[in-house]
KEKE-3310 file (N, C-alpha, C; in steps of 0.2 Angstrom, whole numbers, plus 5000, padded with zeros to 4 digits):
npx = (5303:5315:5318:5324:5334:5342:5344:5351:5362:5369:5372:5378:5394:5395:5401:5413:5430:5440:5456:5459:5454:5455:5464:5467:5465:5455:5450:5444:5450:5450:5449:5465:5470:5464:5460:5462:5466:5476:5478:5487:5490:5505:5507:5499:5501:5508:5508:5506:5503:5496:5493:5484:5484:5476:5472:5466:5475:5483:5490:5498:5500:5509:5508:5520:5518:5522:5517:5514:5502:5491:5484:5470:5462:5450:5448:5455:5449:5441:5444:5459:5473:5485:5504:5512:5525:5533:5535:5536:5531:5528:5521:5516:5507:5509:5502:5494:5494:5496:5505:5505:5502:5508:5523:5531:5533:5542:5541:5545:5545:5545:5533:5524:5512:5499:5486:5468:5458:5441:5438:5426:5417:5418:5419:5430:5433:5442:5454:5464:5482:5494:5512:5517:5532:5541:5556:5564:5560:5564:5563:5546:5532:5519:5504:5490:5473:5464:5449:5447:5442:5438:5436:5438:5445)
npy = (5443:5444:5457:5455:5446:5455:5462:5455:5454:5466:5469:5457:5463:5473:5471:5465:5469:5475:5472:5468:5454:5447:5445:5441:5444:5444:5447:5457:5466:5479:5491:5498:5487:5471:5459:5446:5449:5446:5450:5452:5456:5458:5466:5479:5488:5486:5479:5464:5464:5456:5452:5446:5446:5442:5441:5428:5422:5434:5443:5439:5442:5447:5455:5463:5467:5477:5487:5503:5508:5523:5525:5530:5542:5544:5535:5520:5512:5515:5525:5526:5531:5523:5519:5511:5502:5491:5475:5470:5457:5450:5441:5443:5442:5454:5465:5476:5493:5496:5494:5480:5474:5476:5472:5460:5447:5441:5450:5462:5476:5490:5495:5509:5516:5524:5525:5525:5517:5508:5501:5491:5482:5465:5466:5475:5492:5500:5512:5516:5523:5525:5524:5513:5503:5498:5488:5478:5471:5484:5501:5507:5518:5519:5527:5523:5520:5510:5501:5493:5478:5469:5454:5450:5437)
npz = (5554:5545:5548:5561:5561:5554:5565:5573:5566:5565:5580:5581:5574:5577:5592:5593:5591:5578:5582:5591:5597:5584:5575:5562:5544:5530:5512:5500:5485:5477:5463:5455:5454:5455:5466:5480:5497:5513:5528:5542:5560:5569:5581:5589:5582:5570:5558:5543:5527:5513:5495:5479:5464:5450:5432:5420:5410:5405:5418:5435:5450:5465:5479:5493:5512:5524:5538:5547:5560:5565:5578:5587:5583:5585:5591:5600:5588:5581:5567:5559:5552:5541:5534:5524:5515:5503:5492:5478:5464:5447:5435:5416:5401:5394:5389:5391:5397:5409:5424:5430:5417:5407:5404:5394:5403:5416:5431:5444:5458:5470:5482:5489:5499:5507:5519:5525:5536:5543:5554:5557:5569:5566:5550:5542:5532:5521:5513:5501:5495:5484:5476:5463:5459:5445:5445:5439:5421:5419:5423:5428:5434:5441:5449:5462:5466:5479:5486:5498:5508:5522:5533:5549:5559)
capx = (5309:5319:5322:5328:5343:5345:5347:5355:5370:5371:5372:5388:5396:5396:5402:5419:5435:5443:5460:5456:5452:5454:5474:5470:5459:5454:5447:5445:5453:5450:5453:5470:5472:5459:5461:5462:5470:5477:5481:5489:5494:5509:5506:5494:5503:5510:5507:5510:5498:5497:5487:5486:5479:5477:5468:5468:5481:5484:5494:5497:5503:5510:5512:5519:5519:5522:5512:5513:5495:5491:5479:5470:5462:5444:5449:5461:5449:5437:5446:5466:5478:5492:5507:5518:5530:5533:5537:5528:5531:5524:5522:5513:5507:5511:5493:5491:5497:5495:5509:5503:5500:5515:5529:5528:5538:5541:5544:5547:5548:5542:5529:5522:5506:5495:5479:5461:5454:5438:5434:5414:5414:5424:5422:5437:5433:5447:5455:5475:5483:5501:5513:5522:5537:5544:5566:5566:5567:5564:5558:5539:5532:5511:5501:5483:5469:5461:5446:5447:5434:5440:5435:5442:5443)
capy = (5439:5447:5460:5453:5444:5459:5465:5451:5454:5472:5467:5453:5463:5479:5466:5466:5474:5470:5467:5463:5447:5443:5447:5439:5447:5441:5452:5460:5471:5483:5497:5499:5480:5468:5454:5443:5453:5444:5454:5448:5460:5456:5469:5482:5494:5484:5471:5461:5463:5452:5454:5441:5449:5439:5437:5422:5424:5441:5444:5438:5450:5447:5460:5461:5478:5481:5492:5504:5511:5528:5524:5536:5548:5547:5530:5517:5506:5518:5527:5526:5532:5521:5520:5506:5500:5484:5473:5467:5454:5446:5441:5445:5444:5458:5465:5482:5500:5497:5494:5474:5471:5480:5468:5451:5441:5442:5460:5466:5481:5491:5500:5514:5517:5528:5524:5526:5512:5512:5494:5492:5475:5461:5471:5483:5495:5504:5516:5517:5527:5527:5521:5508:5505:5490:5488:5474:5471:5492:5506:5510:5520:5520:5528:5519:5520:5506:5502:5484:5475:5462:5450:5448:5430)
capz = (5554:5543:5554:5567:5557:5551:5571:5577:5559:5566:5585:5581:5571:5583:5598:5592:5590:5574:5581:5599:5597:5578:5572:5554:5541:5523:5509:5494:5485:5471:5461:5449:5453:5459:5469:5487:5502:5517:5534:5549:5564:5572:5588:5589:5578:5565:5553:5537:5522:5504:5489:5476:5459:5442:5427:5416:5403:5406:5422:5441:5453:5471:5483:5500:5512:5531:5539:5554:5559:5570:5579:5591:5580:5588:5599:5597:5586:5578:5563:5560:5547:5541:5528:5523:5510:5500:5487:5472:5457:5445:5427:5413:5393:5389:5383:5393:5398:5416:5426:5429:5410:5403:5404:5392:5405:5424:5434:5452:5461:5477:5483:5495:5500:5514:5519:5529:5539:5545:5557:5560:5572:5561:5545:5541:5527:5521:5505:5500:5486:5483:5470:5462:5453:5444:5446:5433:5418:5418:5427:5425:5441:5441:5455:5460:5471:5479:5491:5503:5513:5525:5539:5554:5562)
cpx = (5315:5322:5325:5332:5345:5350:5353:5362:5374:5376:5381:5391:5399:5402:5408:5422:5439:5451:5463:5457:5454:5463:5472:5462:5460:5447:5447:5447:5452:5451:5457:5471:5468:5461:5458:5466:5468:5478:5482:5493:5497:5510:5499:5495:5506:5506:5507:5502:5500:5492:5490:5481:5481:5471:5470:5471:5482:5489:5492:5503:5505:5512:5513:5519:5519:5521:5513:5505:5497:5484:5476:5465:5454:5446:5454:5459:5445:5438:5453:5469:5484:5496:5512:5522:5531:5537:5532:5533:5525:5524:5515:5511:5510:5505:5492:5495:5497:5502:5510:5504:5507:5522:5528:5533:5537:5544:5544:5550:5546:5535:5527:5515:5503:5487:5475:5458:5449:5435:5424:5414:5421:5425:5428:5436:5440:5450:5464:5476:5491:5501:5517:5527:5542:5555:5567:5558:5568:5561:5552:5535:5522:5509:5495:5479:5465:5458:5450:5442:5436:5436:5438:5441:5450)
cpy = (5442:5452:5458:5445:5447:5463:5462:5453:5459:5470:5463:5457:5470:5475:5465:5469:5472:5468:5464:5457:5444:5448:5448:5442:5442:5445:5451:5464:5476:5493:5495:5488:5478:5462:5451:5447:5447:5451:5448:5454:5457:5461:5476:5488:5492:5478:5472:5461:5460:5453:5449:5444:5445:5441:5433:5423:5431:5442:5441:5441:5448:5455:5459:5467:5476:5485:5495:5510:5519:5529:5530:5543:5548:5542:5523:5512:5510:5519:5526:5526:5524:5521:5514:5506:5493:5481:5470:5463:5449:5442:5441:5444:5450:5462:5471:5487:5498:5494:5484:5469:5472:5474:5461:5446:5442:5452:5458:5472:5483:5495:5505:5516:5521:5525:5523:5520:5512:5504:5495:5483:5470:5462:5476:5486:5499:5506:5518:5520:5526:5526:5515:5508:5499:5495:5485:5472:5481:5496:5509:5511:5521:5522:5525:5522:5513:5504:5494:5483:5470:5460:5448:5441:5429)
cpz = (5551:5547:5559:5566:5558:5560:5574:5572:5563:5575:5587:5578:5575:5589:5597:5588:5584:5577:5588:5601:5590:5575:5564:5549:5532:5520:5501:5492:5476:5469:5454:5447:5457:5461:5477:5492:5508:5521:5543:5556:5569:5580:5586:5586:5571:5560:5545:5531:5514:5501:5485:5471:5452:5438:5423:5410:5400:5412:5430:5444:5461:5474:5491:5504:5521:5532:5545:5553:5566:5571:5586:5590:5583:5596:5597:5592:5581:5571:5562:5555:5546:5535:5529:5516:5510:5494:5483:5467:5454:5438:5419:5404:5389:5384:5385:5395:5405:5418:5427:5423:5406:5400:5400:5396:5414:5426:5441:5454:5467:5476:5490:5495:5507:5513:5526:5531:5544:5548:5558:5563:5567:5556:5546:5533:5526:5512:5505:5493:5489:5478:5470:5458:5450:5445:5440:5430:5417:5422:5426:5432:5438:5450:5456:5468:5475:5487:5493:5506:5515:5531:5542:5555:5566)
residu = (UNK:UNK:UNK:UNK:UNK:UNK:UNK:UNK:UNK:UNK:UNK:UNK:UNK:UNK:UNK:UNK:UNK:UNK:UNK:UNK:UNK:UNK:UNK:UNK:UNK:UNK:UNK:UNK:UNK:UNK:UNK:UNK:UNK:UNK:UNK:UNK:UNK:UNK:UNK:UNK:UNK:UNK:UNK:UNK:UNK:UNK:UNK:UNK:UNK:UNK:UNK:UNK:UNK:UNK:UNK:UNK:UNK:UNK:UNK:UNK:UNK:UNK:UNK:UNK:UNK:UNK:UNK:UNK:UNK:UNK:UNK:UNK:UNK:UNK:UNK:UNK:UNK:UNK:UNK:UNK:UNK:UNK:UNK:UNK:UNK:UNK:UNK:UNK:UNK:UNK:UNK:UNK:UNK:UNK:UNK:UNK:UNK:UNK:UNK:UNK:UNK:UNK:UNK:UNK:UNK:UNK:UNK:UNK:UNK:UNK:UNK:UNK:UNK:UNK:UNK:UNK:UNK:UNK:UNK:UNK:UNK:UNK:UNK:UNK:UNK:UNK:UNK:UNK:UNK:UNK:UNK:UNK:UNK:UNK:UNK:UNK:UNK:UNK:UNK:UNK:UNK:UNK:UNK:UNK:UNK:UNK:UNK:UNK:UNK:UNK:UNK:UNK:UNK)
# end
């Protein structure tokens, strides 16, 4: 019996395309900063991504980023590079070196980022590095890595 869950998981999950059918994604996100990830694609090249990273009386972090993807590289759903830029705020205690923690009050700045997405059916695996860098209230620039794991629907 078990196996054949496990056939039919693999079976749906091959059976579609992530963005085919399914535009909206929700996820995970970790790495420099961990959290919730939305994604919405707005045409079959672009779209809008969010992150929402907190912890409890230490920091909560918005980010926003539009994205263009280059899709192609083995077939238009398979593998696909992308890179975007963004904006980020938040606010903080004031308790850590990281760029999130650093500030005792609110911040805001932009970001840029590339990254690898690897869809499998309504999962999307994917890994991003760039940087960030706050404007206010000071200049502080951190570079990060982080994985994601979404669900299409």
């Amino acid at each position: 019996m078990p196996r054949i869950c496990l056939l039919f998981i693999f079976i749906f999950c091959f059976a579609f395309s992530s963005f085919g059918q399914h535009p909206n994604g929700i996820g995970a996100r970790w790495g420099t900063l961990n959290g919730f990830t939305l994604k919405h694609w707005t045409n079959n090249i672009n779209s809008i991504d969010g992150t929402l990273s907190y912890t409890i009386k230490e920091y909560a972090f918005l980010d926003l980023n539009y994205s263009w993807h280059f899709r192609g590289l083995i077939d238009d759903y398979t593998i696909f590079f992308y890179w975007s830029h963004g904006a980020f705020g938040g606010k903080s205690a004031g308790k850590g070196k990281g760029l999130a923690e650093r500030f005792p009050s609110w911040y805001a700045g932009g970001s840029i980022r590339a990254g690898l997405s690897i869809p499998i059916g309504v999962i999307d695996f994917a890994v991003e590095s760039g940087g960030r860098s706050t404007v206010y209230p000071k200049f502080f620039g951190e570079v990060f890595t982080e994985g994601i794991i979404r669900y299409w629907f």
